[in-house]
C-alpha positions as CSV (number, residue, x, y, z in Angstrom):
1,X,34.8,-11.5,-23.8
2,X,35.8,-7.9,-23.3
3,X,33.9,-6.9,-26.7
4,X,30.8,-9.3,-25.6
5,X,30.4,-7.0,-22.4
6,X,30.8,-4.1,-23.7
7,X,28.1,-4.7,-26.7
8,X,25.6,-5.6,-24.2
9,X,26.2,-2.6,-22.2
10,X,25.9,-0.7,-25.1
11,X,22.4,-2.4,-25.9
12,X,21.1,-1.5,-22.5
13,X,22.4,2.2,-22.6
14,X,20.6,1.9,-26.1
15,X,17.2,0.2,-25.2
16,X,17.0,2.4,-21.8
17,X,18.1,5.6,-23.3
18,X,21.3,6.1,-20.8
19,X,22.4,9.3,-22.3
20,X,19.1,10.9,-23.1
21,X,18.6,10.2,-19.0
22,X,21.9,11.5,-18.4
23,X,22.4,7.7,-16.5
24,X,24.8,4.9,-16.8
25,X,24.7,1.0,-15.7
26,X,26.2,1.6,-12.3
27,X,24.4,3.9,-11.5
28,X,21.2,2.5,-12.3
29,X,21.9,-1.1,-10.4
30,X,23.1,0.6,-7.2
31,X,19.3,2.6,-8.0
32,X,18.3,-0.3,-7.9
33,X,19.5,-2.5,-5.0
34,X,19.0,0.8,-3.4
35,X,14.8,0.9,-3.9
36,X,15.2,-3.1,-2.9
37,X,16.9,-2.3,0.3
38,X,14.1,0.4,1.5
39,X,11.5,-1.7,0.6
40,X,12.5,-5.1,1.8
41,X,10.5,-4.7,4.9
42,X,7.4,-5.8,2.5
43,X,8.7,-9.1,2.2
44,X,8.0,-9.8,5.7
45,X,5.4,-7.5,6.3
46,X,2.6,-8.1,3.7
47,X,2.5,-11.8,4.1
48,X,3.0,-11.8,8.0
49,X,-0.6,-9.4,7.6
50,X,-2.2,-11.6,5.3
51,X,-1.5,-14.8,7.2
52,X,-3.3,-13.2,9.6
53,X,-6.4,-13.0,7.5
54,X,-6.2,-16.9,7.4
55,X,-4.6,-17.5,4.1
56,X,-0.9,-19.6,3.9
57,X,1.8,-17.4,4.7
58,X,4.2,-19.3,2.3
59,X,1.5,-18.9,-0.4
60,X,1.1,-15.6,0.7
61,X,5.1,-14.9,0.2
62,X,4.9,-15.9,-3.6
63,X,1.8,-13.8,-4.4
64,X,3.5,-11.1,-3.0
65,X,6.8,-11.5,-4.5
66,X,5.5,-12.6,-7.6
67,X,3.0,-9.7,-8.4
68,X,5.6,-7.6,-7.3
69,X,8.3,-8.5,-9.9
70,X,5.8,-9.5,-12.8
71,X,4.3,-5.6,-12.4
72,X,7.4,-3.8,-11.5
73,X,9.3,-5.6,-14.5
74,X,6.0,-4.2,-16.5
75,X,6.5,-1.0,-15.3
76,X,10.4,-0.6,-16.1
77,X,9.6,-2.0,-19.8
78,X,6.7,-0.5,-20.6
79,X,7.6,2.7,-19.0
80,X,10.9,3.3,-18.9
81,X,10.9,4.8,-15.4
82,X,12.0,3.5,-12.1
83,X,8.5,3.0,-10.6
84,X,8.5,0.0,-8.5
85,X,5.2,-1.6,-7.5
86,X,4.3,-3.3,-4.6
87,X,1.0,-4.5,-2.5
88,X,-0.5,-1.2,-0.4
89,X,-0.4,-1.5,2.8
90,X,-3.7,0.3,3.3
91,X,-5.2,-2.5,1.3
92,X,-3.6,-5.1,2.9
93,X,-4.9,-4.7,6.2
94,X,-8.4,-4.3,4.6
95,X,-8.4,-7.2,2.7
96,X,-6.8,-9.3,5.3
97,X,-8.3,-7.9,8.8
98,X,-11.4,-5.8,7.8
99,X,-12.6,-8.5,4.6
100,X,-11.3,-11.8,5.6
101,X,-11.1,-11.2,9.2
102,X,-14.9,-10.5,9.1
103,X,-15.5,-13.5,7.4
104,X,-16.2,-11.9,4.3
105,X,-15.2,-15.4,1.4
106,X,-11.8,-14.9,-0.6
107,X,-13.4,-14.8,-3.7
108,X,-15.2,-11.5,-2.9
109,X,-12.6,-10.0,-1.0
110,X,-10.6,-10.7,-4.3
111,X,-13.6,-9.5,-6.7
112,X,-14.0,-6.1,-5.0
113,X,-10.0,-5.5,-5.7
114,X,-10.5,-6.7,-9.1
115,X,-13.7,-4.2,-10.0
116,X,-11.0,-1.5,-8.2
117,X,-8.7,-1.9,-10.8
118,X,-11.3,-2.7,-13.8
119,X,-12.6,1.0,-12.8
120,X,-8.7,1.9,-12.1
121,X,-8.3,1.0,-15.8
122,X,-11.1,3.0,-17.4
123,X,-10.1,6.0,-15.4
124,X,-6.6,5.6,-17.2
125,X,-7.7,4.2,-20.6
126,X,-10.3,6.5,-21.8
127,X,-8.5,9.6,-20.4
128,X,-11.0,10.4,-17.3
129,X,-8.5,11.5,-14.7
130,X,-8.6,14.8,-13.8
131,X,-12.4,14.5,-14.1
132,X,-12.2,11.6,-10.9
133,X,-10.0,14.0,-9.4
134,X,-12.6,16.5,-9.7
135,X,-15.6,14.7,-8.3
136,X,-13.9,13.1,-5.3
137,X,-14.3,15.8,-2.6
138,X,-11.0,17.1,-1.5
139,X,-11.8,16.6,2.3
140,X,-12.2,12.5,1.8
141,X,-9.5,12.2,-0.8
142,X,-7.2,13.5,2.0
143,X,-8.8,11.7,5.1
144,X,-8.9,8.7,3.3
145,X,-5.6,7.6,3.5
146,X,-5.5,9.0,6.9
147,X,-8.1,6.7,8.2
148,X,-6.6,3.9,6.6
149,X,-3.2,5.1,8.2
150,X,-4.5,5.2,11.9
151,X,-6.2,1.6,11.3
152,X,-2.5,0.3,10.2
153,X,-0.9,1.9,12.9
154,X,-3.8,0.7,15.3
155,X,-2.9,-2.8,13.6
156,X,0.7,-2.1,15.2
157,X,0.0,-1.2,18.3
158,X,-2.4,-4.2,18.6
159,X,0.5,-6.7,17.3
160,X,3.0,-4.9,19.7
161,X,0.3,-5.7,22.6
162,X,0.6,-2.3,23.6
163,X,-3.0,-1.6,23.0
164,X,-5.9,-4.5,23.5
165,X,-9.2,-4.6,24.0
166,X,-10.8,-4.3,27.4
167,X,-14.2,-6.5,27.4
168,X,-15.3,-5.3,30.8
169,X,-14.9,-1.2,30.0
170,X,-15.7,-1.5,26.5
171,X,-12.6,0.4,25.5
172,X,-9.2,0.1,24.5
173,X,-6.5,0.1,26.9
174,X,-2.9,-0.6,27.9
175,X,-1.5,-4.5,27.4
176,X,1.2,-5.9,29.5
177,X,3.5,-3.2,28.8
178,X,6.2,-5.3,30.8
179,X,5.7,-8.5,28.2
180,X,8.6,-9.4,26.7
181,X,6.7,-9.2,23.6
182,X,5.6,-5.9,23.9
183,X,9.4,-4.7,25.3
184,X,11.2,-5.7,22.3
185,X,8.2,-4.6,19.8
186,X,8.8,-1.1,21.3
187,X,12.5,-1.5,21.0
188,X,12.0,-1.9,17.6
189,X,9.6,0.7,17.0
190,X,12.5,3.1,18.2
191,X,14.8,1.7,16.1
192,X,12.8,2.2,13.3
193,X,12.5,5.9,14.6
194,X,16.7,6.3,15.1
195,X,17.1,4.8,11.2
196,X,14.4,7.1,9.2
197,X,15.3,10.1,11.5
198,X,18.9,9.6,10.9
199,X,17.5,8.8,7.0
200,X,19.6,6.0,6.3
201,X,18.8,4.1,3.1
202,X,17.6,0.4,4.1
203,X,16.6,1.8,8.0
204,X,13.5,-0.1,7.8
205,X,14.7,-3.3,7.2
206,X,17.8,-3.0,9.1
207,X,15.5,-2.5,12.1
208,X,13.4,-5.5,11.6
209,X,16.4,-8.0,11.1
210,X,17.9,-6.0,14.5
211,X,14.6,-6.3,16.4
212,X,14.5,-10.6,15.1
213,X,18.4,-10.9,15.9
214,X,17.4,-9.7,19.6
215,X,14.2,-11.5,19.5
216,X,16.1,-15.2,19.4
217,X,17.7,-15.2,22.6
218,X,14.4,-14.3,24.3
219,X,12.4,-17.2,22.6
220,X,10.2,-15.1,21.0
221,X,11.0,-16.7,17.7
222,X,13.6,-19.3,16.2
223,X,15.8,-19.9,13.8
224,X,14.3,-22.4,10.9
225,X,16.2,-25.9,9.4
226,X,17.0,-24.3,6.5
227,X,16.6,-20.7,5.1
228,X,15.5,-21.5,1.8
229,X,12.8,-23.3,0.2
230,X,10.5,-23.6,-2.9
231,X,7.9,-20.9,-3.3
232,X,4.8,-22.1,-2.0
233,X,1.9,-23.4,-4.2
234,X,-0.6,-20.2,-5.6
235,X,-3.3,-22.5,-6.7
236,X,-5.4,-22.2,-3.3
237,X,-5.5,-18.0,-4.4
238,X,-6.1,-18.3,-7.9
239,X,-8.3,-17.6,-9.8
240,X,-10.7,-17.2,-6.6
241,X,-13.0,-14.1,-8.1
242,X,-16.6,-13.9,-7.3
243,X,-17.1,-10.5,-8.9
244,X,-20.6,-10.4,-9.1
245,X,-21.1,-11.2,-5.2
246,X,-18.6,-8.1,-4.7
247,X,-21.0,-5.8,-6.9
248,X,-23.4,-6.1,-4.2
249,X,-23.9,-2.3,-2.6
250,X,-22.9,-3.3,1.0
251,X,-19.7,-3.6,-0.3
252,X,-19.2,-0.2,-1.6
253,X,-16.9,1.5,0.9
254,X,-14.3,-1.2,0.4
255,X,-14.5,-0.6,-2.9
256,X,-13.9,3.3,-2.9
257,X,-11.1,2.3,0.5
258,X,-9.1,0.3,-2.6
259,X,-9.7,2.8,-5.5
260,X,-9.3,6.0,-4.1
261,X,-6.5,5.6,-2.2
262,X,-5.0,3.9,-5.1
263,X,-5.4,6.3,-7.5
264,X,-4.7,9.8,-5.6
265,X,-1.6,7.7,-3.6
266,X,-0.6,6.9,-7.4
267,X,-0.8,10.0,-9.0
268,X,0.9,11.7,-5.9
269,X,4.0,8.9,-5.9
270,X,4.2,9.8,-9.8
271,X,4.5,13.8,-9.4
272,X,6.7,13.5,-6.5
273,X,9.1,10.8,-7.9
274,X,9.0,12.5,-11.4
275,X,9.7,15.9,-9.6
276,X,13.1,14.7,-7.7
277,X,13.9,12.8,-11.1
278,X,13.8,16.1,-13.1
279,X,11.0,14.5,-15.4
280,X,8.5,17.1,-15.1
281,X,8.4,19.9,-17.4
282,X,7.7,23.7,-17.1
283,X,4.0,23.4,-16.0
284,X,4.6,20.5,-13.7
285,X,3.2,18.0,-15.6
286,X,4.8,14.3,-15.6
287,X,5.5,13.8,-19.4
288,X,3.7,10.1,-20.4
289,X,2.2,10.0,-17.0
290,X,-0.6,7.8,-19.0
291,X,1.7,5.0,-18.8
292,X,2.7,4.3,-15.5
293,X,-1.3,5.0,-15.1
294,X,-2.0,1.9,-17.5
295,X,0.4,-0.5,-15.6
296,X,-0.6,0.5,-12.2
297,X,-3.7,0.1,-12.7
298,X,-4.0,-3.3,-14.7
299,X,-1.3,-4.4,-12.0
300,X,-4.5,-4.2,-9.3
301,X,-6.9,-5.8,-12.1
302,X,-4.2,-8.9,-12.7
303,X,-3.3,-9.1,-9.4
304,X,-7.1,-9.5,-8.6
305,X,-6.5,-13.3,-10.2
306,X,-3.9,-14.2,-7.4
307,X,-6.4,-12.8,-4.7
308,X,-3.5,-10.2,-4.3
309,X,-4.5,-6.7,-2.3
310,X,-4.5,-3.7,-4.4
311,X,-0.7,-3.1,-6.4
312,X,0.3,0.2,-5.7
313,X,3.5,2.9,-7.0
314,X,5.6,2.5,-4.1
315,X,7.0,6.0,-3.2
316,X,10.1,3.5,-1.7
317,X,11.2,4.5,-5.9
318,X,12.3,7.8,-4.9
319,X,15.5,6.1,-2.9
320,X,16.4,5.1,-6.1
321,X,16.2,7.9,-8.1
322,X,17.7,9.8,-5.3
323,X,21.3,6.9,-5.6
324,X,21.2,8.1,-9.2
325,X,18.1,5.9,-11.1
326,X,16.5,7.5,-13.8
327,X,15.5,4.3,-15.8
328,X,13.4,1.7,-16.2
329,X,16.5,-0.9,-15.4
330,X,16.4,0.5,-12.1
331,X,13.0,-0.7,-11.1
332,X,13.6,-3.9,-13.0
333,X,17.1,-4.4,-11.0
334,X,14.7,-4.0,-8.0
335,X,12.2,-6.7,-9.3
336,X,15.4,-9.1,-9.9
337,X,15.9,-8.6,-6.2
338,X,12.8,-9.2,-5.1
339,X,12.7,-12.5,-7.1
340,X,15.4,-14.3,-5.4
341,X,13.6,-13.6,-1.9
342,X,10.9,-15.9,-3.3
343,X,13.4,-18.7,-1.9
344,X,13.6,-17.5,1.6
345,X,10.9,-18.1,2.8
346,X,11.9,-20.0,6.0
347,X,13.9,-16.9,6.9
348,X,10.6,-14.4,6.1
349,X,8.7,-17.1,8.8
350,X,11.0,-16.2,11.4
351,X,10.8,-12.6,11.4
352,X,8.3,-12.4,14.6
353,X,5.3,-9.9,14.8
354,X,7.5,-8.3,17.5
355,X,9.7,-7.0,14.1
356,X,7.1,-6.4,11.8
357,X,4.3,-4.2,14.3
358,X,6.0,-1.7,14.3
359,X,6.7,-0.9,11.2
360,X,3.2,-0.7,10.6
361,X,3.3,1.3,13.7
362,X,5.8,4.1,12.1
363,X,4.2,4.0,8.4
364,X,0.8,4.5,9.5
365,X,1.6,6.9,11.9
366,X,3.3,8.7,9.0
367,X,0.3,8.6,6.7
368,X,-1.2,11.4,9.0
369,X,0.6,14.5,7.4
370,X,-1.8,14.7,4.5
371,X,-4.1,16.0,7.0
372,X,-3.1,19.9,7.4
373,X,-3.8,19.7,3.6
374,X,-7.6,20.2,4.8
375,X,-9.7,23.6,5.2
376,X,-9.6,23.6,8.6
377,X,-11.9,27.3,8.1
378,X,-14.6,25.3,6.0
379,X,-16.8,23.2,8.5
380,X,-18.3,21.4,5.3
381,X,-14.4,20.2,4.2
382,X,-13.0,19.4,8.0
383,X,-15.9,17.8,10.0
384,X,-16.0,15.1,7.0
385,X,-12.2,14.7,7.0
386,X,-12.5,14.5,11.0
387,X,-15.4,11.7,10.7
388,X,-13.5,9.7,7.8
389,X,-10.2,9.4,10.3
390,X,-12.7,9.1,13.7
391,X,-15.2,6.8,12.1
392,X,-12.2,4.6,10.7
393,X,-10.4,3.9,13.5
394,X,-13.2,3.9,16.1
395,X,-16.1,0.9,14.1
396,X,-11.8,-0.6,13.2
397,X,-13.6,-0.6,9.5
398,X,-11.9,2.1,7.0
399,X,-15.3,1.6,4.9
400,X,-17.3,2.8,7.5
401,X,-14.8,5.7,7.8
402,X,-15.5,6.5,3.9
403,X,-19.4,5.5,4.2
404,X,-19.7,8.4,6.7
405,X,-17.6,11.1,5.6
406,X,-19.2,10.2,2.1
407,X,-22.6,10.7,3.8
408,X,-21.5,13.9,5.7
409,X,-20.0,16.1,3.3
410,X,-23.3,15.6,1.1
411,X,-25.3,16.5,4.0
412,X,-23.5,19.6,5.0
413,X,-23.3,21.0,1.1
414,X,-27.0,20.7,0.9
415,X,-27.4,22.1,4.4
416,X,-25.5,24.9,3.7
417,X,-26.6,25.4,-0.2
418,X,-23.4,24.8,-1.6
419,X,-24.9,21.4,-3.2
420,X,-23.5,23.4,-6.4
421,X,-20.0,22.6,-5.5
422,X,-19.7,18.9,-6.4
423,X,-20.7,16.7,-9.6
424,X,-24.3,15.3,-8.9
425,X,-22.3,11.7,-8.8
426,X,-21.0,12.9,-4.9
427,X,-24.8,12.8,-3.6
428,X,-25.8,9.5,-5.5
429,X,-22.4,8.0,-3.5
430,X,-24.0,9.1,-0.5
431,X,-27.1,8.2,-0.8
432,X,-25.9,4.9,-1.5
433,X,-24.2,5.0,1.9
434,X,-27.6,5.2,3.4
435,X,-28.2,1.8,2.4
436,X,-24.7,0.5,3.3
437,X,-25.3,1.6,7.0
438,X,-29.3,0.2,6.2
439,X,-27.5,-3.3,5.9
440,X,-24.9,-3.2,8.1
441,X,-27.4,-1.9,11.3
442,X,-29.5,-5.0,9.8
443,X,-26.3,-7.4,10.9
């Protein structure tokens, strides 16, 4: 037995490259269980958001699960690197509350993430990168995910029932503050505060299950017959693509809302990751970087099929790689995890909204940062940037954030004669946003 064991840790050392990665087995499946534990909170997060879009939440558990570990498995072969993959949030609450919540069909909601990640694939098949990261205007690449962060965060707040909507002054306001609801949904936006401040690995998580455990007692939510069960049934969410209704131009913004965030979110994850691994080399560069390009991005495109929101690099990987990953076992260690929570999910029902808001609270919050990345000193690179965040929070649409800041930025280069500046493609976006707003004004 002793030889059996040691000849299949050999293999994996072999097939992983252990020593060229300077790694070994342990350390790779505590990298492992240690990217599962940061980015549990998905498990309850991401389906709890897309029940709320209407769709099953059991079904929604098993597209999430499954996509996770089918990609991330993908990655860790493919790649060899310990990039774990996972639904974006950002899209998420797009898909789910900006799409479905606005009655927008499945089918398109699906088709629009599946043209994403067809364009997603070009970009990283025919070698096209640095020229989309050229031609995207520096101010919205950065306000972008922004936006999208306040919009999550807003999502939070409105969970929490610490903001609602006042009918009579036409603004938000201050809920009930003294709900119950609302008391231990801030309680466990603190919590989630104490754990990332005090940086310990699995904080998130540990702060959901905390704010459910207190939740019990107060009746807010219960604990179900039995904590296990069989994954729920995907057939209602495959296979439901209408691409050619999501070609239609009023659906534009959500398109660039899934792509660019998607791609620059990627490519950032990548660099950083790869930088704290010790994979770059002298000139910064992330050495087969095309790879992890080519699964990311047929991740979205196949995940598309499931009527799964856009699959992202989770930058949750560098908690592995900082407990010693450096391989592709680590993210697949992480995918094994992830698999056997496609049985629980009873106990991902009973995590109440009260544990889940404010985690969306914290992340989006924490999405803001990219922000002092902007030329505060050029009026033509921060007014954009302001309307992108403004715009997206305010209309509660990130594509109306992107439509404007789109349709801003051209204006003020041609205003100011600096039309030079960009690739011609920038003023045919815009002016395409001229008909989006056309259309939606018509509604």
């Amino acid at each position: 037995m002793e030889t059996v064991v040691k000849k299949s840790t050999f293999s994996l050392a072999r097939w992983f490259d252990f020593q060229g990665n300077e790694t070994n087995l342990k350390s790779e499946i505590i990298g492992g269980f240690t990217t599962f534990a940061t980015m549990a909170y998905m498990v309850a997060v991401v389906p709890g958001m897309l029940s709320k879009g209407g769709l099953p939440f059991d079904t929604a558990l098993t597209i999430t699960v499954l996509m996770t570990v089918l990609t991330t498995v993908a990655m860790g072969i493919y790649t060899n690197r310990p990039f774990v993959l996972g639904p974006g949030l950002g899209s998420v609450a797009i898909f789910s509350f900006t799409l479905l919540g606005n009655d927008v069909p499945l089918s398109i909601a699906s088709g629009i993430v599946f043209i994403s990640g067809v364009l997603f694939m070009l970009v990283s098949f025919l070698g096209v990168r640095d020229f989309i990261v050229r031609i995207i205007p520096h101010s919205v690449k950065v306000s972008v995910g922004v936006g999208i962060g306040l919009f999550i965060a807003l999502l939070g707040f409105k969970q929490a029932g610490v903001i609602i909507a006042d009918p009579k002054k036409n603004v938000l306001i201050f809920g009930d503050l003294a709900a119950t609801n609302t008391l231990v949904a801030m309680l466990g936006f603190f919590l989630v505060l104490f754990f990332v401040a005090r940086k310990i690995q699995g904080g998130i998580i540990i702060a959901i299950l905390l704010t459910t455990l207190i939740s019990l007692p107060l009746g807010i939510t219960s604990i179900p017959d039995s904590f296990f069960s069989m994954p729920g049934s995907i057939d209602s969410m495959f296979l439901q693509l209408d691409v050619m209704g999501a070609l239609s131009p009023v659906y534009l913004p959500f398109l660039l809302a899934f792509f660019i965030p998607d791609f620059f979110s990627t490519l950032g994850t990548l660099l950083g990751v790869g930088s704290q691994a010790g994979y770059l080399d002298k000139d910064g560069n992330l050495p087969g970087i095309e790879k992890n390009f080519h699964v990311d991005s047929c991740a979205t495109t196949f995940g598309a099929l499931f009527s799964c929101p856009v699959l992202t690099t989770y930058v949750e990987s560098s908690a592995g790689v900082e407990a010693g990953g450096r391989t592709g076992l680590t993210a697949i260690v992480t995918a094994g995890c992830f698999a056997l929570t496609l049985f629980l999910a009873p106990l991902a029902g009973m995590i109440p909204t009260a544990a889940t808001a404010p985690v969306l609270m914290y992340i989006g919050i924490s999405m803001m940062g990219s922000m002092k990345k902007v030329n505060y000193d050029d009026i033509t690179e921060y007014l954009p940037a302001f309307v992108c965040v403004a715009m997206s929070i305010f209309s509660f649409n990130a594509g109306n954030g992107i439509a404007a800041a789109m349709l801003v930025y051209a204006f003020l280069k041609l205003a100011t004669g600096r039309y030079k500046e960009d690739h011609w493609s920038v003023y045919v976006i815009a002016a395409s946003m001229i008909y989006y707003f056309y259309i939606v004004a018509g509604h």
